[in-house]
C-alpha positions in Angstrom: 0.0 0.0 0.0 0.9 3.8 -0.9 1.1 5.3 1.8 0.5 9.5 1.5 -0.6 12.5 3.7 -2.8 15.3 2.4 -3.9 18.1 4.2 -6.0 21.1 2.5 -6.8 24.4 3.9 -7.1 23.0 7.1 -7.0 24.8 10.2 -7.3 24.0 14.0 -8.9 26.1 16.4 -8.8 26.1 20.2 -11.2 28.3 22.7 -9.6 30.1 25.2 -10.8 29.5 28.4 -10.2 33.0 30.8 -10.9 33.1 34.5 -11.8 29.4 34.5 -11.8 29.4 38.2 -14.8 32.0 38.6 -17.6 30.3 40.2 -21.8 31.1 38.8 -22.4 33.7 41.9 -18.7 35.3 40.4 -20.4 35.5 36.6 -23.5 37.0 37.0 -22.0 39.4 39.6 -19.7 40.9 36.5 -22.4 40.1 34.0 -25.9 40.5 35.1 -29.1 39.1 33.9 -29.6 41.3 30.4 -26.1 42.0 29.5 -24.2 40.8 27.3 -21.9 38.0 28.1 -18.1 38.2 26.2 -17.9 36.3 23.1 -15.5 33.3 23.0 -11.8 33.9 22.0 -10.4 31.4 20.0 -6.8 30.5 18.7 -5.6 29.4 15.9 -2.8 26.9 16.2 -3.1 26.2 12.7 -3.9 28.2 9.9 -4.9 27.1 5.8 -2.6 24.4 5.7 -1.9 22.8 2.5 0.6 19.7 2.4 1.5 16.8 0.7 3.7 14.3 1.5 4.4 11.0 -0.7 5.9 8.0 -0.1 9.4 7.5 0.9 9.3 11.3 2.2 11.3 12.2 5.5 10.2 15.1 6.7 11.5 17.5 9.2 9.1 20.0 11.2 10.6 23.0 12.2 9.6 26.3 14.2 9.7 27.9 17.0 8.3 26.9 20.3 4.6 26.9 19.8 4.9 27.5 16.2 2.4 24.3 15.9 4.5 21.9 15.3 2.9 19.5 17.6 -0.2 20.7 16.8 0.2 19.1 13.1 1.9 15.8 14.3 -1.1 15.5 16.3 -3.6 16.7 13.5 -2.1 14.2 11.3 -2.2 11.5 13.7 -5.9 12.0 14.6 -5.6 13.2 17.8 -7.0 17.0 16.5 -10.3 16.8 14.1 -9.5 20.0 11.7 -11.8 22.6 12.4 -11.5 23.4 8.8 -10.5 22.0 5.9 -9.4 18.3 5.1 -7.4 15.9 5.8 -6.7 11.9 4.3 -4.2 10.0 5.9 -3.1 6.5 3.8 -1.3 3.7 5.6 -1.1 2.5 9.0 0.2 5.2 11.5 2.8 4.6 14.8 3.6 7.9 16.8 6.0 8.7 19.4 4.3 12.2 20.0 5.0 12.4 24.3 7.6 10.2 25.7 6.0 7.6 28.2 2.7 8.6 26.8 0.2 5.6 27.5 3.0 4.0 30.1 1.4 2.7 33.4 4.4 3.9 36.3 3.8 0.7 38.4 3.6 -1.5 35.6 7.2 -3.5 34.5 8.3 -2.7 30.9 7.2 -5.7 30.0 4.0 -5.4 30.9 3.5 -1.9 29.3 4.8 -3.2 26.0 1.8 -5.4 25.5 -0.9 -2.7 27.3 0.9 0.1 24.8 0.4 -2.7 22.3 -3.3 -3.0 22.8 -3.9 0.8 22.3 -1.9 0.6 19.5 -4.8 -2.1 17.8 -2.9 -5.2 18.6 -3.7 -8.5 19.8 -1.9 -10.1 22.7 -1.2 -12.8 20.1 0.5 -10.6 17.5 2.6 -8.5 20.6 3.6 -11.8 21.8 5.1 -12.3 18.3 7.2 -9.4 17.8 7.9 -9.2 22.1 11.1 -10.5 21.7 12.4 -7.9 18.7 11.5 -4.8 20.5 13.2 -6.4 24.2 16.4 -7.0 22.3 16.3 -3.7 19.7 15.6 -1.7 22.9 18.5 -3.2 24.9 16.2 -3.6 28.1 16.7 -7.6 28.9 18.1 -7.0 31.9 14.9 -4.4 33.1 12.4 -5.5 31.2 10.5 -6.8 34.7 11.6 -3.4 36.3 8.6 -1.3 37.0 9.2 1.6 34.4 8.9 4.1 37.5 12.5 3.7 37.6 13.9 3.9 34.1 15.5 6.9 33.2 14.2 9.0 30.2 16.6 7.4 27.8 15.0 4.0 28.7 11.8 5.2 27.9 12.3 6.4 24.4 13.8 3.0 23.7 11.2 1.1 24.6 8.3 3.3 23.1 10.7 3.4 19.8 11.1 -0.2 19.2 7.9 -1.2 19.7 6.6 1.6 17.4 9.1 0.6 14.9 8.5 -2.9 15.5 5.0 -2.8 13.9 6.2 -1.9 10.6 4.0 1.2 10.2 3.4 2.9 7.2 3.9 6.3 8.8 6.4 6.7 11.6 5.6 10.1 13.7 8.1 11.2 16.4 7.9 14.6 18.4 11.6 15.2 19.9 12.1 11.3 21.2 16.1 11.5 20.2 16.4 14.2 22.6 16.3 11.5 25.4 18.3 8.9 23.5 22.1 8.0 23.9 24.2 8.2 21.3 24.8 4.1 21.0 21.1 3.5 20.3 19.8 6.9 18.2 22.7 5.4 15.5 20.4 2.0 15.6 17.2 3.9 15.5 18.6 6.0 12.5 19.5 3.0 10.7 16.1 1.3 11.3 14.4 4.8 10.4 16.1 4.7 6.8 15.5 0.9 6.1 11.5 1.8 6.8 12.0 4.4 4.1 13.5 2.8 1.7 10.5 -0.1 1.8 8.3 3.4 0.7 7.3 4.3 4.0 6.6 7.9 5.4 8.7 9.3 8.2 7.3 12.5 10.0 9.5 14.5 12.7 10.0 17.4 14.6 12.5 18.8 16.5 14.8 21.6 17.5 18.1 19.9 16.4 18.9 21.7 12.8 21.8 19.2 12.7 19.4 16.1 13.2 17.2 17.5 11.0 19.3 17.6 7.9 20.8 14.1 8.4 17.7 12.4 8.8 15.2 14.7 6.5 15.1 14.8 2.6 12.4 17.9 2.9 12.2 20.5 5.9 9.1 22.4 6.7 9.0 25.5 8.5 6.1 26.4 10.4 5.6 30.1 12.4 2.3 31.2 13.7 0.5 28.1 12.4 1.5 28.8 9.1 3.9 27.0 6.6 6.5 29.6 5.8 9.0 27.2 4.0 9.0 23.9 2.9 12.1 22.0 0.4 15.6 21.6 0.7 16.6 21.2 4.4 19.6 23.3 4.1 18.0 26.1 2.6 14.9 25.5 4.9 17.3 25.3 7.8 19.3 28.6 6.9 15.8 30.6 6.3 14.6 29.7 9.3 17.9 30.8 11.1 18.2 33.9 9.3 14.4 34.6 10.5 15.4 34.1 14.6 18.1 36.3 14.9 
């Protein structure tokens, strides 16, 4: 299957919610019976955005911070209807969007890797046959039965990533997860991130590391004020975007 992103003139819109602690007495004390009350305040995290992205495509997402960079992952994952506009994703989808996400503290990793395994749409049967791979690609035999409460970030990412990876998605997502990683195992996940591509997968990424970015990316996007500013070459991208901060 082709797998393919494609996003038009969609936007995603928040309320903002002010003096959410005021109690009923406190809003009809400012706003009695027959006023007016205020009119809602909205945001817009993002704004008209038009995107396509085709097999084989690594993207890089960049921006500054609440640019709504996150707010796209998370739009094309599902997690955000648009509130305009459309959107069609093709192909099975695994994100890493917030590390530890879906982790139960008490639980061992073990454990977690078949409960993460169910939200992912799995049966035990299927986790069961790829439980193995993702111990051993993670590097976590020896804590595997350690309640997760006391693995350190770095632990974390390597169990979410393997077993993301281990499902063979069509679309890989990930939302800063190498910023937890040592160096030993983000070399293995960047090898295992290429090999998806090359089978014609999509792989979808944001992060603040410009030098990340252009080793792993074929196409940047930058994003400012919930609008695409830039989107091509990662160098150029990448300078652009620099140029713009200073």
């Amino acid at each position: 299957m082709n797998s393919s992103i494609k996003i038009q003139n969609a936007s995603v819109c928040f309320k903002v919610y002010e003096n959410k602690n005021l109690s009923l007495k406190d809003v009809f004390s400012k706003h009695p019976l027959g006023s007016k009350l205020p009119k809602d305040r909205f945001f817009n995290a993002l704004n008209a955005i038009y995107l396509e992205i085709n097999p084989g495509e690594r993207v890089g997402i960049i921006g500054r911070n609440g640019a709504g960079k996150s707010t796209l992952l998370k739009l094309v994952c599902g997690i955000y209807p648009p509130s305009s506009g459309y959107i069609s994703v093709r192909g099975t989808v695994a994100s890493l969007i917030e590390l530890g996400a879906g982790f139960h503290q008490e639980f061992t990793g073990r454990e977690n890797l078949y409960l993460n395994g169910a939200i992912l749409g799995m049966t035990e049967k299927q986790i069961c046959l790829i439980e193995e791979e993702v111990i051993q690609f993670s590097e976590l035999e020896s804590f595997i039965d350690t309640p997760i409460k006391y693995y350190s970030s770095g632990m974390y990412m390597r169990l979410a990533f393997s077993l993301a990876t281990a499902l063979h998605p069509d679309i890989l997502i990930l939302d800063e997860v190498f910023a937890a990683g040592d160096i030993g195992f983000v070399e293995k996940a960047r090898a295992r991130m290429n090999k998806m591509v090359e089978d014609a997968n999509i792989f979808l990424m944001v992060s603040h590391d410009m030098d990340l970015m252009k080793e792993l990316s074929s196409r940047v996007i930058w994003i400012d004020g919930g609008r695409i500013m830039d989107d091509g070459n990662p160098n150029e991208v990448i300078n652009n975007f620099k140029r713009f901060i200073k």
